[in-house]
RODO-2510 file (C-alpha; in nm, 4 decimals, decimal comma):
residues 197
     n   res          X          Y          Z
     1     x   -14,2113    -3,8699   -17,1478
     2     x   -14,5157    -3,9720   -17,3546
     3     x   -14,8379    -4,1147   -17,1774
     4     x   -14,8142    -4,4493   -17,1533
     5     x   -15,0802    -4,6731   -17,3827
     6     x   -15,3496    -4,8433   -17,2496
     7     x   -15,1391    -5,1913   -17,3243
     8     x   -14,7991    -5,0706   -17,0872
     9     x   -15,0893    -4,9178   -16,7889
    10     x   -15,2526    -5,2946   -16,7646
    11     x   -14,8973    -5,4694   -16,7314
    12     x   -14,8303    -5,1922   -16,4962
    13     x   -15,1126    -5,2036   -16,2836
    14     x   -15,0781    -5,6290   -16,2408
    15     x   -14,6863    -5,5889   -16,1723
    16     x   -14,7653    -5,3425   -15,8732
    17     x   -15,0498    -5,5767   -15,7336
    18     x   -14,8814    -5,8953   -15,7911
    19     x   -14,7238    -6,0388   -15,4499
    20     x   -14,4278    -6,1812   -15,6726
    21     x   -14,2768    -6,1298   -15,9506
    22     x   -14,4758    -6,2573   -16,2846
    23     x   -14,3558    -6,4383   -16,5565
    24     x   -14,4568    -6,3389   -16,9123
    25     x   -14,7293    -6,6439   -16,9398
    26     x   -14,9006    -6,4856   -16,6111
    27     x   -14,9064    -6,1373   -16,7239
    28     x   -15,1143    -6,2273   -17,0374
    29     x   -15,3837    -6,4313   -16,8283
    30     x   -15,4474    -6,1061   -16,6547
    31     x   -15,3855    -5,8763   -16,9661
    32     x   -15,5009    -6,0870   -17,2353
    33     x   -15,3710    -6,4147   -17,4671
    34     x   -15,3500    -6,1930   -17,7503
    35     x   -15,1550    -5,8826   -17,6168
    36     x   -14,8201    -5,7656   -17,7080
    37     x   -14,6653    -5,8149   -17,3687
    38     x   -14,3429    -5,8017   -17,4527
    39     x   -14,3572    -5,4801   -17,6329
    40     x   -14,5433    -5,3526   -17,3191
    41     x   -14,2514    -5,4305   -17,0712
    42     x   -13,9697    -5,3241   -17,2895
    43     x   -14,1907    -4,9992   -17,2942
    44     x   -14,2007    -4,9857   -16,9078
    45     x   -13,8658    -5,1362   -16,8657
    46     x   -13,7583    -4,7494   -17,0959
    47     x   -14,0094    -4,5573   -16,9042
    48     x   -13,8428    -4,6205   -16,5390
    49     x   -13,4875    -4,6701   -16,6496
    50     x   -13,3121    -4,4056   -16,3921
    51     x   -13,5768    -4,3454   -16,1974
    52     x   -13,6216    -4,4376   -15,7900
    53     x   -13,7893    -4,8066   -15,9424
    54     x   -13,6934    -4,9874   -16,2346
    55     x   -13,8564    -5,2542   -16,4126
    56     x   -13,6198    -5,5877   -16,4260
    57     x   -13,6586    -5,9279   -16,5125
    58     x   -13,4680    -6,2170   -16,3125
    59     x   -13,5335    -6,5756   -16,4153
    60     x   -13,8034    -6,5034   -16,6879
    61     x   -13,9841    -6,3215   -16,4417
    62     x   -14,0983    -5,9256   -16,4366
    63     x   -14,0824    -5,6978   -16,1211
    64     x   -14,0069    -5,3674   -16,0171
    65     x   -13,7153    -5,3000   -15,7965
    66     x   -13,5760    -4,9985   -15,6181
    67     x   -13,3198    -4,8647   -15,7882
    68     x   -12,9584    -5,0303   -15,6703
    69     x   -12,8065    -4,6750   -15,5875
    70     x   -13,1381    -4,5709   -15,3560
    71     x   -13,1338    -4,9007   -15,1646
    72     x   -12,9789    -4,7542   -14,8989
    73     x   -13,2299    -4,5018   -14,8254
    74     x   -13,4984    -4,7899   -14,7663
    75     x   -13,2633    -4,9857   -14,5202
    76     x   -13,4342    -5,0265   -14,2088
    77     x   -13,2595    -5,1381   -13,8651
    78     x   -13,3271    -5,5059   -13,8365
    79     x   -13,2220    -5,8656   -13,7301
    80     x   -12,9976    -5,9902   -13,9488
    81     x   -13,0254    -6,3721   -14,0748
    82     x   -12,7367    -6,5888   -13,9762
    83     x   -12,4882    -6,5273   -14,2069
    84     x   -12,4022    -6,8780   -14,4438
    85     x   -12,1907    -7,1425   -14,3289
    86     x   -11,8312    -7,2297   -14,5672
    87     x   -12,0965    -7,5479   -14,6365
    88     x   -12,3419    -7,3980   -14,6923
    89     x   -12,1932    -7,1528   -14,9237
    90     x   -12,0089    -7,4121   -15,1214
    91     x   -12,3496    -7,6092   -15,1482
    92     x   -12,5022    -7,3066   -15,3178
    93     x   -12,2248    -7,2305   -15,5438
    94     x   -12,2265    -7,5860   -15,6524
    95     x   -12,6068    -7,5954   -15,7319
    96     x   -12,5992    -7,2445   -15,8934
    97     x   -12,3051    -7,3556   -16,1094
    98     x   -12,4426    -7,7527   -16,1644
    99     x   -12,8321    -7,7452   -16,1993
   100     x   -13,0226    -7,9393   -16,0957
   101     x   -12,7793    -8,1736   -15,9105
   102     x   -12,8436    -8,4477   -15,6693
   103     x   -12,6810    -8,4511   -15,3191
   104     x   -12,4973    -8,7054   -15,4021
   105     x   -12,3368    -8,5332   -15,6963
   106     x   -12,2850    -8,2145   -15,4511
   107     x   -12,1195    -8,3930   -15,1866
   108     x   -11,8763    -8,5686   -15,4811
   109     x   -11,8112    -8,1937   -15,5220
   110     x   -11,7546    -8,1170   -15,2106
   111     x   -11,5750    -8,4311   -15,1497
   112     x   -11,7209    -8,4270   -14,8230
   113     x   -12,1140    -8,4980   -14,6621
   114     x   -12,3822    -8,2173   -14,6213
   115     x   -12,5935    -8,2581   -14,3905
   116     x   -12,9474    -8,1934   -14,4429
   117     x   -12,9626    -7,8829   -14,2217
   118     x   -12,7445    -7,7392   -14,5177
   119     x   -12,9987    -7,7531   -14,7645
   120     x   -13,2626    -7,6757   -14,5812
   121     x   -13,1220    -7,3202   -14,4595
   122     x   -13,0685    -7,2669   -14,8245
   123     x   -13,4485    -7,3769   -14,8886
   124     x   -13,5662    -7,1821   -14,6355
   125     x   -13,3648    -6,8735   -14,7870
   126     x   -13,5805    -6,8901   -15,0769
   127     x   -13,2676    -6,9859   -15,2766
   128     x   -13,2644    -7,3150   -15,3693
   129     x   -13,5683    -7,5325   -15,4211
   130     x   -13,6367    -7,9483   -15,5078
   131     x   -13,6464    -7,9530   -15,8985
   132     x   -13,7327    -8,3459   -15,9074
   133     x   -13,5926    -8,6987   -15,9574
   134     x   -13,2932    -8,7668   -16,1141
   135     x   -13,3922    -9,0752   -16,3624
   136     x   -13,1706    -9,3594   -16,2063
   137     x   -13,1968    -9,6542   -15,9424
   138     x   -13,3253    -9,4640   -15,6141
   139     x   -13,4598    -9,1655   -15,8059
   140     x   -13,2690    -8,9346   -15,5886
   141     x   -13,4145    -8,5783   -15,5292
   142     x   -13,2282    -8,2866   -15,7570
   143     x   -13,1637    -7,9312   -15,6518
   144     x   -13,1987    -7,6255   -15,8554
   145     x   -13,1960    -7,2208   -15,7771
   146     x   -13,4708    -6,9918   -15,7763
   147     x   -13,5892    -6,6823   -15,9598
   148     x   -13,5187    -6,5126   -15,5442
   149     x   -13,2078    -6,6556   -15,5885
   150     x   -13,1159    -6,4724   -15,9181
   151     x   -13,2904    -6,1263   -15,7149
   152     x   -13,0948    -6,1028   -15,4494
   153     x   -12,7787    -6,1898   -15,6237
   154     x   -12,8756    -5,9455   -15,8617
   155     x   -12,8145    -6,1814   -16,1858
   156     x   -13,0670    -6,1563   -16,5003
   157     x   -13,0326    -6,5337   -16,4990
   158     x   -12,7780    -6,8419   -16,4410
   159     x   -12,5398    -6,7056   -16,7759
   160     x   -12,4641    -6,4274   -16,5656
   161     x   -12,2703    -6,6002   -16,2683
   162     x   -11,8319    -6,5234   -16,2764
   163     x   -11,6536    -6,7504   -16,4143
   164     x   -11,3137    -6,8340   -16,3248
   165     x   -11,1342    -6,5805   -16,4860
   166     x   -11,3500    -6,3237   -16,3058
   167     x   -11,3154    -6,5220   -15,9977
   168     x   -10,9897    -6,5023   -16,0217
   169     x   -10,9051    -6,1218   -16,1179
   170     x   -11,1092    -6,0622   -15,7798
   171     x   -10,8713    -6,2654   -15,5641
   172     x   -11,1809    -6,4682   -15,4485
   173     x   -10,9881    -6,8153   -15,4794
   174     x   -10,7523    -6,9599   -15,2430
   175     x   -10,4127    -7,0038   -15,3592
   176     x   -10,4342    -7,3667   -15,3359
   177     x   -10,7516    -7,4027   -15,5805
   178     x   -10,5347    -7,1576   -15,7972
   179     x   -10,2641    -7,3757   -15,8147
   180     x   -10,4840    -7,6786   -15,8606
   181     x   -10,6825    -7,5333   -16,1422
   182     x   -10,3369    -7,4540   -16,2920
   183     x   -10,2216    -7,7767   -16,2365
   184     x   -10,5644    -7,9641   -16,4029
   185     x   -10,4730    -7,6797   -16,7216
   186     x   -10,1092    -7,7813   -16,7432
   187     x   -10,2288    -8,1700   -16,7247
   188     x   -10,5238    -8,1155   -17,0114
   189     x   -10,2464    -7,9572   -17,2069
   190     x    -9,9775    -8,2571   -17,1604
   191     x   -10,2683    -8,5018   -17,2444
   192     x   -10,4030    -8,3148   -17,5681
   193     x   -10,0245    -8,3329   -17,6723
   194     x    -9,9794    -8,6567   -17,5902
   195     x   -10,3056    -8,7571   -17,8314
   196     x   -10,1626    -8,5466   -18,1188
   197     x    -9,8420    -8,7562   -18,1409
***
């Protein structure tokens, strides 16, 4: 392995001290507005590949994570969060997969009410965070996910969430919303041939 340059040191050095992970914008106010940052983490990113930490990005943002197959080594014995409500779940799911959407658009979703204690476990997760108005009458609040969200889920960004194909092939719908989905297929299918006639 060569020395690093004096560039890939500097974006090293801020990405250890930061407290979170930095986004390329904050790296050059530390580095420089002129540097090659870019270059510089692509560098790093090569440098630590298969080593104890790598260099990832999730959400636009830079940090450096143990390495998935070591993770066990740093697990410590501790209190475990309560685990997610079915709501809550579902809530998430629907944000991650509809961003930024409005409670009222999550609970037409859901075709049920969330209560507020639903978002705010997710809020206080770190997972899901306000991302505004929505520009109609009442101006209701929207929803959106967060760069923790993408960490912990391990996802690069949003693109990278299963679709239902892959939610499928690992048996992670009920047979019911298989048979629906089928069933809203076999109905776009009668109604696209029904148009061509």
């Amino acid at each position: 392995m060569n020395p690093p340059d004096d560039l890939a040191r500097a974006v090293e050095a801020a990405l250890f001290a930061a407290e979170e992970p930095l986004a390329l914008n904050e790296l050059r106010a530390h580095i420089g507005a002129d540097a090659d940052v870019k270059r510089a983490l692509e560098t790093l990113r090569q440098d630590y590949a298969g080593r104890g930490v790598e260099l990832v990005e999730r959400g636009g943002r830079w940090l450096f994570q143990t390495a998935p197959d070591l993770a066990h080594i740093l697990r410590r014995e501790r209190e475990e969060p309560k685990k997610l409500s079915r709501a809550g779940i579902e809530t998430l799911a629907i944000i991650a997969y509809h961003e930024p959407v409005s409670r009222a658009e999550i609970e037409a979703i859901r075709g049920v009410q969330i209560s507020k204690g639903t978002l705010d476990v997710l809020m206080e997760a770190g997972w899901v965070r306000p991302a505004g108005r929505r520009e109609v009458p009442g101006r209701p609040l929207i929803y959106a996910t967060t760069p923790d969200f993408l960490a912990h889920f391990g996802l690069e960004s949003r693109k990278d969430l299963p679709g239902i194909d892959d939610l499928r092939a690992a048996g992670l719908l009920d047979p019911i919303d298989i048979a629906m989905l089928d069933l809203d297929t076999e109905q776009a299918e009668l109604e696209s041939a029904g148009d061509s006639d």
